[in-house]
VEXDOTOR-551271 format. One record per residue: y, x, z of N, C-alpha, C, CB in turn; residue in three letters. Coordinates in Angstrom, 2 decimals. Glycine has a CB too. Layout:
% residues N
Y, X, Z, Y, X, Z, Y, X, Z, Y, X, Z, ALA $
...
END
This chain:
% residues 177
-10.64, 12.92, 0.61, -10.10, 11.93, 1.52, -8.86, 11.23, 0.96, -9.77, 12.58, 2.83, UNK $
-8.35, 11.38, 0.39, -6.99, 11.00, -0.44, -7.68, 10.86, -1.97, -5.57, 12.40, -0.35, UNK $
-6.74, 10.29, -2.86, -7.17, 9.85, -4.67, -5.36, 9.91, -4.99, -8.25, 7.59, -5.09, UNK $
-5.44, 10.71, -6.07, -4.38, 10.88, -7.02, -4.45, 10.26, -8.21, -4.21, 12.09, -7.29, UNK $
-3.51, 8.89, -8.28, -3.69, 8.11, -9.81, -2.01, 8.35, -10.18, -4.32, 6.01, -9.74, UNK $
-2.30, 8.02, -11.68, -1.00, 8.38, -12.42, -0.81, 7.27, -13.34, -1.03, 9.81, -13.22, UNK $
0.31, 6.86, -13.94, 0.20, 6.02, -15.21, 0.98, 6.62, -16.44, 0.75, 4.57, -14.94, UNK $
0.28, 6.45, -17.02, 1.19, 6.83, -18.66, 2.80, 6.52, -18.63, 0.55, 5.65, -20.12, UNK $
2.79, 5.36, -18.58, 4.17, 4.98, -19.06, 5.41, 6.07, -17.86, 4.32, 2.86, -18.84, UNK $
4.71, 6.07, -16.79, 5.26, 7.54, -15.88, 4.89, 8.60, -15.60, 5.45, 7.52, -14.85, UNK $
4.89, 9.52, -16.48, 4.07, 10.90, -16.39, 4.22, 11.76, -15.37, 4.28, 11.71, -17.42, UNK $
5.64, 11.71, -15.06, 6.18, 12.74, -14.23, 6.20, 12.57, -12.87, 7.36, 12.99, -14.55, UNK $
5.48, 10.73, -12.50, 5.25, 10.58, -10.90, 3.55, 10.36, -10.97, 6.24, 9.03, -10.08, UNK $
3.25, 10.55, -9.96, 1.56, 10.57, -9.89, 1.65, 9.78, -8.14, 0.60, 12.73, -10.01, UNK $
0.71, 9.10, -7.88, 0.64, 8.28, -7.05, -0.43, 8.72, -5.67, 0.31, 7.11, -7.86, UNK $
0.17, 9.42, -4.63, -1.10, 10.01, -3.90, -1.34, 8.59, -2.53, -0.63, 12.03, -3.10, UNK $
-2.28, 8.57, -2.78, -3.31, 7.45, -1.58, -4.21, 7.89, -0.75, -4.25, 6.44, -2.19, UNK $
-3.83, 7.66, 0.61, -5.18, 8.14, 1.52, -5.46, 6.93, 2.68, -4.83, 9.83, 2.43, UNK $
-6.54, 6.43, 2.53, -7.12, 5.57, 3.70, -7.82, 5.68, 4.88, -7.75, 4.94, 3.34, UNK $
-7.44, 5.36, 5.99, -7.65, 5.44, 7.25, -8.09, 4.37, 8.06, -6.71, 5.84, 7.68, UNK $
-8.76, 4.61, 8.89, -9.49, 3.65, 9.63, -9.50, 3.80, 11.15, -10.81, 3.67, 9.15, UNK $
-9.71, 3.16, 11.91, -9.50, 3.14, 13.38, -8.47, 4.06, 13.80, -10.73, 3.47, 14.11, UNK $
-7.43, 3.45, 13.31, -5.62, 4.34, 13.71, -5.44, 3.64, 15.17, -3.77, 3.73, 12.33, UNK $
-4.75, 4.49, 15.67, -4.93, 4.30, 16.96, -2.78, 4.42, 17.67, -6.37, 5.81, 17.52, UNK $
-2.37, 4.69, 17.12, -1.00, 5.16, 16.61, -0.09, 4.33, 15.99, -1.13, 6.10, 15.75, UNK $
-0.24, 3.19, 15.51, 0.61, 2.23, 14.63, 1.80, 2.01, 15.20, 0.01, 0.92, 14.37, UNK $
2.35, 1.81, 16.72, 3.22, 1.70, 17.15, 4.71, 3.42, 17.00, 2.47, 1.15, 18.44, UNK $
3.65, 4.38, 17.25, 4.46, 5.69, 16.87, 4.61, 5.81, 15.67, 3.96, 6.90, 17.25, UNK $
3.86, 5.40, 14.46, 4.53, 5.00, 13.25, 5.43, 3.91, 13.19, 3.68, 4.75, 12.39, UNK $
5.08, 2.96, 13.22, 6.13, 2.07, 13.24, 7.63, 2.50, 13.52, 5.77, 1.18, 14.14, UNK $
7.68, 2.93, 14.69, 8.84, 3.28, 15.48, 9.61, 4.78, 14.46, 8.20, 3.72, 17.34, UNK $
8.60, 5.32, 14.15, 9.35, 6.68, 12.93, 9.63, 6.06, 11.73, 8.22, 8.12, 12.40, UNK $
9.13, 5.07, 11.42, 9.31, 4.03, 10.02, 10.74, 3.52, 9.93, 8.29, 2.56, 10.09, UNK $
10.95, 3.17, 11.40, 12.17, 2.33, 12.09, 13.39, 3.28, 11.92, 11.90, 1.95, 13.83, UNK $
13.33, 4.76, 12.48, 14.07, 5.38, 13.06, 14.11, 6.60, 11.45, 13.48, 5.78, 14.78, UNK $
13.91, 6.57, 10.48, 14.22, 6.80, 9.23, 13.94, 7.93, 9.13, 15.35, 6.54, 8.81, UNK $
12.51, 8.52, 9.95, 12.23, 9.91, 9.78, 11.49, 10.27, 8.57, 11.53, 10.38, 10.88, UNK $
11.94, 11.59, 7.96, 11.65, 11.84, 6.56, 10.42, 12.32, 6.79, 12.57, 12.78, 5.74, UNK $
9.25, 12.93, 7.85, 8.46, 12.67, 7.55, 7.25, 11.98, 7.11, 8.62, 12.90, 7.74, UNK $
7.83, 10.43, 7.64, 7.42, 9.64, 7.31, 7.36, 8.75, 5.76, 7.76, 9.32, 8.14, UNK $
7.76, 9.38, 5.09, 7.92, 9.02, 3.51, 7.13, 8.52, 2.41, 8.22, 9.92, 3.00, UNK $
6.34, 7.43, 3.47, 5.23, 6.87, 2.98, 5.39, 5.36, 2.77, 4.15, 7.18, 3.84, UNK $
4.53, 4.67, 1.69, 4.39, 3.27, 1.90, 3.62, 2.98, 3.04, 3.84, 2.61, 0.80, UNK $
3.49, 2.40, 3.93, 2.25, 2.40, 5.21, 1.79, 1.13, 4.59, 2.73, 2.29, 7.18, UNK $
0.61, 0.42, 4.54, -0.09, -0.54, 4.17, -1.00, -1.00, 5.26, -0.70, -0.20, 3.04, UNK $
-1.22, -2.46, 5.74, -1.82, -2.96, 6.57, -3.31, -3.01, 5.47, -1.00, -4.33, 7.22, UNK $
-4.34, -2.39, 6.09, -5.20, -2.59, 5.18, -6.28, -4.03, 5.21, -5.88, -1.34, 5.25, UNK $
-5.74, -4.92, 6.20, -6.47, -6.39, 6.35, -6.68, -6.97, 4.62, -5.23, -7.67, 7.42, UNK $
-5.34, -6.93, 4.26, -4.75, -7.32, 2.65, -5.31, -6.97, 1.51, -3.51, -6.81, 2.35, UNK $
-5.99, -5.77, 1.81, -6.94, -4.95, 0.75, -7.99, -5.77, -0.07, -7.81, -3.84, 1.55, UNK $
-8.22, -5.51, -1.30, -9.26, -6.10, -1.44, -9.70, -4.94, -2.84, -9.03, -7.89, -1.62, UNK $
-8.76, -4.15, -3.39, -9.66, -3.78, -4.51, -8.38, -2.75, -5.05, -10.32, -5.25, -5.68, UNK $
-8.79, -1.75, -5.52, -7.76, -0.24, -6.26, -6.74, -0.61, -6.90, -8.43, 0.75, -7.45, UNK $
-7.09, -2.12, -7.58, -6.65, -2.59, -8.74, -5.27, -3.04, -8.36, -7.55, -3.64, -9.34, UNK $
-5.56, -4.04, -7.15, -4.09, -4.74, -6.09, -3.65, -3.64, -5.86, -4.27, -5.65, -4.49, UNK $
-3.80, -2.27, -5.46, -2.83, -1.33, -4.83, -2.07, -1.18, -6.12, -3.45, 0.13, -4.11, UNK $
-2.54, -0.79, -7.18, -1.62, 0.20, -8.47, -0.98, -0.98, -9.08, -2.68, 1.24, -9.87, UNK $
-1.45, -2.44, -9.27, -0.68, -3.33, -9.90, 0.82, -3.21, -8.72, -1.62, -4.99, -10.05, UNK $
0.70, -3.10, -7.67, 2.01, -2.88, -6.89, 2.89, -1.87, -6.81, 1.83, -2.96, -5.83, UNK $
2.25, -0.73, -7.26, 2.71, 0.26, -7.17, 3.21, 0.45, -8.80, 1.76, 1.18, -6.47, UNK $
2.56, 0.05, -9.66, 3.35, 0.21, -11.03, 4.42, -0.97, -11.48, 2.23, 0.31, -12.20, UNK $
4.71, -1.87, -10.45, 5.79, -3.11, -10.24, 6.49, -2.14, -9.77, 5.56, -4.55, -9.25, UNK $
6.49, -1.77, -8.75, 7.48, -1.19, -8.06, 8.01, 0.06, -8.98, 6.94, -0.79, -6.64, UNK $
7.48, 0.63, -9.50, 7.84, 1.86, -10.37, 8.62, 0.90, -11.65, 6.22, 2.94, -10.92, UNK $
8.25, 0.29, -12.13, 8.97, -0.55, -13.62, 10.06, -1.13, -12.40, 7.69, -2.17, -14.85, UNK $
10.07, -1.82, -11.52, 11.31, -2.46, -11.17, 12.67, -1.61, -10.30, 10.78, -3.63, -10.31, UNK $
12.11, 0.10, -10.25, 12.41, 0.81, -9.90, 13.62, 1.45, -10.79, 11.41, 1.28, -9.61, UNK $
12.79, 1.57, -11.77, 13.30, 2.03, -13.20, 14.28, 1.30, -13.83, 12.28, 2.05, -14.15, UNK $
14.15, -0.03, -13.72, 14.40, -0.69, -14.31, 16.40, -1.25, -13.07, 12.79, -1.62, -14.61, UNK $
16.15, -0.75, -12.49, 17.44, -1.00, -10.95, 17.25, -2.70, -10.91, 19.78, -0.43, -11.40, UNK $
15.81, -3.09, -10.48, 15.33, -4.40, -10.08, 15.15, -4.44, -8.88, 14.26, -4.83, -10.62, UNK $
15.19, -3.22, -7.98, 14.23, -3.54, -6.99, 15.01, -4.57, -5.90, 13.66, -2.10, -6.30, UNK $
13.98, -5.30, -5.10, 14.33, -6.50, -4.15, 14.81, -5.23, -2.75, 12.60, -7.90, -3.77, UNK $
14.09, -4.62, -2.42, 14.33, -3.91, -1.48, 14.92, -2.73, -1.05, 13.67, -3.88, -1.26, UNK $
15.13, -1.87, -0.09, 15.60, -1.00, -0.54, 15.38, 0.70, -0.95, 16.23, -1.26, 0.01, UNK $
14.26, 0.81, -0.66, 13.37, 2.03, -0.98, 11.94, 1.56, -1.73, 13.02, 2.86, 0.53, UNK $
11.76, 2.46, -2.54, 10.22, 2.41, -3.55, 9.24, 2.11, -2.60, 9.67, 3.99, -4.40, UNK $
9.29, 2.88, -1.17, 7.93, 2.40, -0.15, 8.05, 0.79, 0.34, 7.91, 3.46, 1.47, UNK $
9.21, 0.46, 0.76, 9.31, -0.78, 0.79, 9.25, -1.67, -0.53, 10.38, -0.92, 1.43, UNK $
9.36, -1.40, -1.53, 8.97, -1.98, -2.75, 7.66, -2.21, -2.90, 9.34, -1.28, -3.76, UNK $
6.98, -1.75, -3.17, 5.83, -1.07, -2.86, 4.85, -2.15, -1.81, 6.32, 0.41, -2.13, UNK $
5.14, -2.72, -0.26, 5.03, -3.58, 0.17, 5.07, -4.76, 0.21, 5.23, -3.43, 0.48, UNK $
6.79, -5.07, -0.33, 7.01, -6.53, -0.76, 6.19, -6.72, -2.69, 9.18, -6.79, -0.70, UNK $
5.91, -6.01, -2.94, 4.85, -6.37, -4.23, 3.68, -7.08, -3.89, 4.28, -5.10, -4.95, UNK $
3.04, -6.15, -2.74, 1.85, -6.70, -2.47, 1.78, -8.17, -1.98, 1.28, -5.90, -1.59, UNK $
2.67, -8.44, -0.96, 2.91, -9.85, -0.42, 2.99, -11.02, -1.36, 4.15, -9.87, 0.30, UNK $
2.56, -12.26, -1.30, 3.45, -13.02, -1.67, 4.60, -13.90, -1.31, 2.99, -13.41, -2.02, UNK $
4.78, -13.23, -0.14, 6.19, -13.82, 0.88, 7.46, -13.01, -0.59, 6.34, -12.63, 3.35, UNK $
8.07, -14.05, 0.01, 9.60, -13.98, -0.90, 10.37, -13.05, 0.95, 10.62, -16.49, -1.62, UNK $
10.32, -13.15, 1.74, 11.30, -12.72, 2.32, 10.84, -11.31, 2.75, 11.73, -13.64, 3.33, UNK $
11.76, -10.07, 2.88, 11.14, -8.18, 2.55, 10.75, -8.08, 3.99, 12.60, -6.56, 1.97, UNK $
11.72, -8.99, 4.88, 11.37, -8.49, 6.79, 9.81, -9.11, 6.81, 12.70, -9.61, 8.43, UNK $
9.87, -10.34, 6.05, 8.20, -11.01, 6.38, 7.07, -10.35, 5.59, 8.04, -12.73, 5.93, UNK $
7.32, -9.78, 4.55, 6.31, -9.07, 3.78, 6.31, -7.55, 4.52, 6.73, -9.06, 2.04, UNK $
7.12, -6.98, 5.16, 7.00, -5.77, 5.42, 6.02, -6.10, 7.08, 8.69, -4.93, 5.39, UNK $
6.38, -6.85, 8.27, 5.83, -7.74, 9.41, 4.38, -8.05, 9.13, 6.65, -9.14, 9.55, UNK $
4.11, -8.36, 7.53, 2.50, -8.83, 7.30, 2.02, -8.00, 6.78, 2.10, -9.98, 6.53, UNK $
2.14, -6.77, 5.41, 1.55, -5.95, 4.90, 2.05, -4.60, 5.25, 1.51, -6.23, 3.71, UNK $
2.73, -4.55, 6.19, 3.04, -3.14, 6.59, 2.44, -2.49, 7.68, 4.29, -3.03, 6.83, UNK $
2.71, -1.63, 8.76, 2.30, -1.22, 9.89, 2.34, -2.53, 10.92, 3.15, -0.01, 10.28, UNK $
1.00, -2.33, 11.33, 0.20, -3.44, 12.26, -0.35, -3.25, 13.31, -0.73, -3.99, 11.78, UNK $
-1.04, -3.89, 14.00, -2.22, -3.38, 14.92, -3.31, -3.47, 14.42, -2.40, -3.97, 16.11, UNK $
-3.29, -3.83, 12.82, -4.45, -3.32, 12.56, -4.95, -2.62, 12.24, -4.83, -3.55, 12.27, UNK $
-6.72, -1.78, 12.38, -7.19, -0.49, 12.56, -7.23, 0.26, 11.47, -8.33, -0.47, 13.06, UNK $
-7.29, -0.31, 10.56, -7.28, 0.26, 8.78, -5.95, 0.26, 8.14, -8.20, -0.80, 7.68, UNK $
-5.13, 1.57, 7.81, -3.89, 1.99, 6.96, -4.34, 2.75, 5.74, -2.88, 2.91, 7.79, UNK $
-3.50, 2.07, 4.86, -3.64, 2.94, 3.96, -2.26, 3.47, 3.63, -4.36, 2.40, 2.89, UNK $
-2.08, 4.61, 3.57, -0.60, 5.01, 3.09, -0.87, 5.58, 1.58, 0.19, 6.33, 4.19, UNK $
0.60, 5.37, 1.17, 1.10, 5.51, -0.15, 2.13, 6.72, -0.42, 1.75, 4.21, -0.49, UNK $
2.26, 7.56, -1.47, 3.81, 8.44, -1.43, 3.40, 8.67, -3.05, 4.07, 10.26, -0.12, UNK $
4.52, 8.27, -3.41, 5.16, 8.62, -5.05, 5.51, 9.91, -4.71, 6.65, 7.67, -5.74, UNK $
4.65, 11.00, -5.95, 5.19, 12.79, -5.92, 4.98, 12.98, -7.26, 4.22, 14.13, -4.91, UNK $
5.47, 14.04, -7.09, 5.73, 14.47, -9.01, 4.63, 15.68, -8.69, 7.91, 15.24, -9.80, UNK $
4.25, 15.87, -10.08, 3.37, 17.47, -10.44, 3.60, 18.51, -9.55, 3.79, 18.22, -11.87, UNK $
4.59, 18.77, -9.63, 5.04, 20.12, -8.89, 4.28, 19.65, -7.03, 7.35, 20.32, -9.00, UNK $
4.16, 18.86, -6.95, 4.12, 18.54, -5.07, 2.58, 18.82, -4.37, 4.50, 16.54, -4.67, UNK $
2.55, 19.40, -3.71, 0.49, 19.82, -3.12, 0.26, 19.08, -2.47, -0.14, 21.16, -2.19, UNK $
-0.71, 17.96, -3.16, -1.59, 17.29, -2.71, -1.89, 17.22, -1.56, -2.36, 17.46, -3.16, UNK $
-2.21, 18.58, -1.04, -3.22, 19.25, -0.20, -2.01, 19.50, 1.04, -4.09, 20.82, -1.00, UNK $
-1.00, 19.84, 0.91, 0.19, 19.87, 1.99, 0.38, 18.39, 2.61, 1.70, 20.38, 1.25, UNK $
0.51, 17.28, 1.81, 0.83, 16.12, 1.59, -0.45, 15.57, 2.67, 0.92, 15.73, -0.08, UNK $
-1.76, 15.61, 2.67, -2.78, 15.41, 3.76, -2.59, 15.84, 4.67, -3.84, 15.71, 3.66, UNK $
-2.21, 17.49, 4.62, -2.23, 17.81, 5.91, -1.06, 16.95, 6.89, -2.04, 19.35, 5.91, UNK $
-0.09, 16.68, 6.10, 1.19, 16.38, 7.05, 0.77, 14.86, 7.05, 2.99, 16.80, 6.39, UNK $
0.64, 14.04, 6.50, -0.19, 12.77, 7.07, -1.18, 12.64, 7.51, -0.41, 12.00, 6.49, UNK $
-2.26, 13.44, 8.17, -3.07, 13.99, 9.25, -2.83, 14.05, 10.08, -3.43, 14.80, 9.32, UNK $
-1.25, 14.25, 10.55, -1.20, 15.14, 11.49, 0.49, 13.83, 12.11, -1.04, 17.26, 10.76, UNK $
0.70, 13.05, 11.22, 1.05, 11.06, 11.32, 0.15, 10.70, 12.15, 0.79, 9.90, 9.81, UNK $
-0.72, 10.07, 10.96, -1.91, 9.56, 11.60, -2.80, 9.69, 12.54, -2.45, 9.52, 11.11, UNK $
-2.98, 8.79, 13.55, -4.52, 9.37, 14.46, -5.69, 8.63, 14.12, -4.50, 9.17, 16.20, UNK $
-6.20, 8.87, 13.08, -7.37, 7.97, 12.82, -8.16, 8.47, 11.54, -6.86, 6.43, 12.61, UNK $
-9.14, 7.84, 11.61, -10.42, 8.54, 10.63, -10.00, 8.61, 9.10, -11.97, 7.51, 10.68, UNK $
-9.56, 9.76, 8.27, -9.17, 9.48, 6.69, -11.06, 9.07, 6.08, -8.21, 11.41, 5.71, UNK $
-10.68, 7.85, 5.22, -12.03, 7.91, 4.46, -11.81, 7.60, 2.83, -13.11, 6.73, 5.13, UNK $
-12.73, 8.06, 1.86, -12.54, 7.88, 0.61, -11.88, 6.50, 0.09, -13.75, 8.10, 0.11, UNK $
-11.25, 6.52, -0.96, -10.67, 4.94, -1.27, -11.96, 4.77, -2.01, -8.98, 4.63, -2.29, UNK $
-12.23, 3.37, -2.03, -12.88, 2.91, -2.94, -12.81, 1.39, -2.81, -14.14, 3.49, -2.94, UNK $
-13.22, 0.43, -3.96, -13.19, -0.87, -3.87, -14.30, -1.86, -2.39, -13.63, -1.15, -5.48, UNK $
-14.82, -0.77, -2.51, -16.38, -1.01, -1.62, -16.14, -1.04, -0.08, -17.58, 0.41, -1.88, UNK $
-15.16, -0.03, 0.21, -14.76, 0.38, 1.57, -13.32, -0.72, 2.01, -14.33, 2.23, 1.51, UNK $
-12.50, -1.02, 0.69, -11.19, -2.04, 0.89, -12.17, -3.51, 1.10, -9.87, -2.09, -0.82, UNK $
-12.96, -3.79, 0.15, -13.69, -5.08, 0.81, -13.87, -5.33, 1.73, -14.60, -5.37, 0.64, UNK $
-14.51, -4.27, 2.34, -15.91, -3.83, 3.66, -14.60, -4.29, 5.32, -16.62, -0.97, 3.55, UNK $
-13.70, -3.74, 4.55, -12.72, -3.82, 5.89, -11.31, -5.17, 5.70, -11.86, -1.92, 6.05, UNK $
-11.55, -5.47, 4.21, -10.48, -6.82, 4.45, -10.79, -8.08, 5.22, -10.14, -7.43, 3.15, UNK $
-9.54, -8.28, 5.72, -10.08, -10.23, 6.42, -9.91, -11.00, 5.33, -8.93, -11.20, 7.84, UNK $
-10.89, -11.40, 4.93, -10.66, -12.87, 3.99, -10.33, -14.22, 4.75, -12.09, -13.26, 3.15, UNK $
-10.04, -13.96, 5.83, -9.79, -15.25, 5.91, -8.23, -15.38, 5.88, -10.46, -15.84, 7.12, UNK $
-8.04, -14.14, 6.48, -6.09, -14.02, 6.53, -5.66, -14.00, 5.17, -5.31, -12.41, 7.29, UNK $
-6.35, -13.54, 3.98, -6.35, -13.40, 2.62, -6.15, -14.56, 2.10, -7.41, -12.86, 2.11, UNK $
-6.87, -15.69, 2.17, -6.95, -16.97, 1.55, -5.87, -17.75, 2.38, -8.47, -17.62, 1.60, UNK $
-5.82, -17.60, 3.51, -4.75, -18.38, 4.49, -3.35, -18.08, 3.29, -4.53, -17.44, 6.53, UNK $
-2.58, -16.81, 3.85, -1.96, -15.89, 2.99, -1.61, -16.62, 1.63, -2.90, -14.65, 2.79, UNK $
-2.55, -16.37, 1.02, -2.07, -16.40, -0.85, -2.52, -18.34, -1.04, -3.67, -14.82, -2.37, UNK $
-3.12, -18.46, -0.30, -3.89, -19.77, -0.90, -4.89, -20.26, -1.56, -3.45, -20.20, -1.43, UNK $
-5.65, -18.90, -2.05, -6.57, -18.87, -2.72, -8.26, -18.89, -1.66, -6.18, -17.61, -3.64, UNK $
-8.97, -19.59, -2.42, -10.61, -19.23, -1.79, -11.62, -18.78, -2.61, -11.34, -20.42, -1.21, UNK $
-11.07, -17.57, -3.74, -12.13, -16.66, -3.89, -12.77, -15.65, -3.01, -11.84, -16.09, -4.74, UNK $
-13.97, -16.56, -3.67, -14.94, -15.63, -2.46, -15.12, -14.70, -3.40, -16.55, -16.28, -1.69, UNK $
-15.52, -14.71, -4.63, -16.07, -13.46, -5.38, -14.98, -12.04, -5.62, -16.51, -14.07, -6.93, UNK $
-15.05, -10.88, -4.94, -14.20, -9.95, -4.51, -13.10, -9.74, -6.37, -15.38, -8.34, -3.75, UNK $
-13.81, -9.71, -7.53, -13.87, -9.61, -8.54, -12.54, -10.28, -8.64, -15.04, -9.97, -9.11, UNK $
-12.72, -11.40, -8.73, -12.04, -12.62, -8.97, -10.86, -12.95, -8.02, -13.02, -13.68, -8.91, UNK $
-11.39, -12.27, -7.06, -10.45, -12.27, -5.85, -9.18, -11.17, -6.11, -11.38, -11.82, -4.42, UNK $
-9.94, -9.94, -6.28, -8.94, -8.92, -6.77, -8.00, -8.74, -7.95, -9.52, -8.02, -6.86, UNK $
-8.22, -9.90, -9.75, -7.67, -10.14, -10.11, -6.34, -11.43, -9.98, -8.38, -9.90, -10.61, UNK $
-6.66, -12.40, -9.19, -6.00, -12.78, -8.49, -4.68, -12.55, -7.87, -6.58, -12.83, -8.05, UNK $
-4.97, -11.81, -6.91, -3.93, -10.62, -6.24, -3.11, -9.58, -6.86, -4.60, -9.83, -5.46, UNK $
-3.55, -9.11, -8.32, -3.21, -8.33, -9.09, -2.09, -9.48, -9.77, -4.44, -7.62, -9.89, UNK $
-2.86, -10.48, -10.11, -2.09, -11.30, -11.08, -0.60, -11.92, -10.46, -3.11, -12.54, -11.53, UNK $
-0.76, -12.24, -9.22, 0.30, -13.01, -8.12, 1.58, -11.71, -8.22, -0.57, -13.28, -6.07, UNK $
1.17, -9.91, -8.05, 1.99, -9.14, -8.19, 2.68, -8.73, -9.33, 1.61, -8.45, -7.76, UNK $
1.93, -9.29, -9.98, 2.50, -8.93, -11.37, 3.76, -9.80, -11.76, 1.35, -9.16, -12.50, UNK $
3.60, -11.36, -11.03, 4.18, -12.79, -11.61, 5.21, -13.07, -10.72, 3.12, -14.11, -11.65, UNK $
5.13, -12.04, -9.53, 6.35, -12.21, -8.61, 7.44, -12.03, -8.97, 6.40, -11.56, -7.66, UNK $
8.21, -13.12, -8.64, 9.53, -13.00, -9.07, 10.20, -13.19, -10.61, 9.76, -11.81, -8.68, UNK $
9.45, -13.49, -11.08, 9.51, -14.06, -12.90, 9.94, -15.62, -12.79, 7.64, -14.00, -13.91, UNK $
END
């Protein structure tokens, strides 16, 4: 139900992801998001925005290089993490559009190192969340993105998911250059 990706150039953080569907709860997150509770120590992701594995880690390895690097626009890696994905320049409007929503599909995010259990890490965002965890895959982020808020959004009208998802990769990469 969750996927653990890592990147070379950061060995020592590994990237845990779990996607959810018909959350029912966004407002009691929201409000723990608000109120700076540490269990909440997640990127929360509106999953409308989704379109492919590729857009999540191109954001998440921005945020890690601009992390590293004492670039970041915002002020925590999870909020980094968010304003990557966007292409809003402003962090309240990118966090308002790609963050916790009313919409039914979340995907949350948490940067952990080796030492951290996976398996603890589900249970306690299980137990966040009220809604169905399902496998990540490119197939399931399609299946549930709005393209139309997508193209509105970025400006773009790829229809082909492919093309669409490099796209989105490419816009995160070029932000802010």
């Amino acid at each position: 139900m969750f996927k653990i990706y890592s990147f070379p150039q950061f060995p020592e953080t590994q990237v845990f992801a779990a996607y959810f569907s018909n959350v029912s709860n966004q407002e009691s997150i929201k409000n723990s998001l608000l109120a700076a509770d540490p269990n909440y120590n997640y990127a929360f992701v509106n999953g409308d925005y989704l379109v492919s594995q590729e857009q999540i880690l191109s954001a998440v390895y921005k945020a890690l290089l601009d992390d590293s690097f004492n670039r970041k626009k915002s002020k925590s890696i999870n909020s980094e993490i968010i304003y990557n994905l966007s292409p809003l320049k402003n962090i309240l409007e990118c966090l308002k559009t790609f963050g916790v929503s009313e919409s039914p599909h979340l995907l949350a995010i948490k940067l952990i190192n080796k030492k951290d259990d996976p398996l603890l890490i589900q249970q306690n965002l299980q137990s966040i969340v009220k809604g169905t965890p399902l496998d990540i895959s490119d197939k399931l982020l399609q299946e549930n993105s709005d393209l139309t808020k997508i193209h509105k959004l970025f400006n773009t009208q790829d229809s082909d998911f492919q093309s669409l998802s490099r796209t989105l990769a490419t816009n995160t990469q070029l932000k802010n250059l």
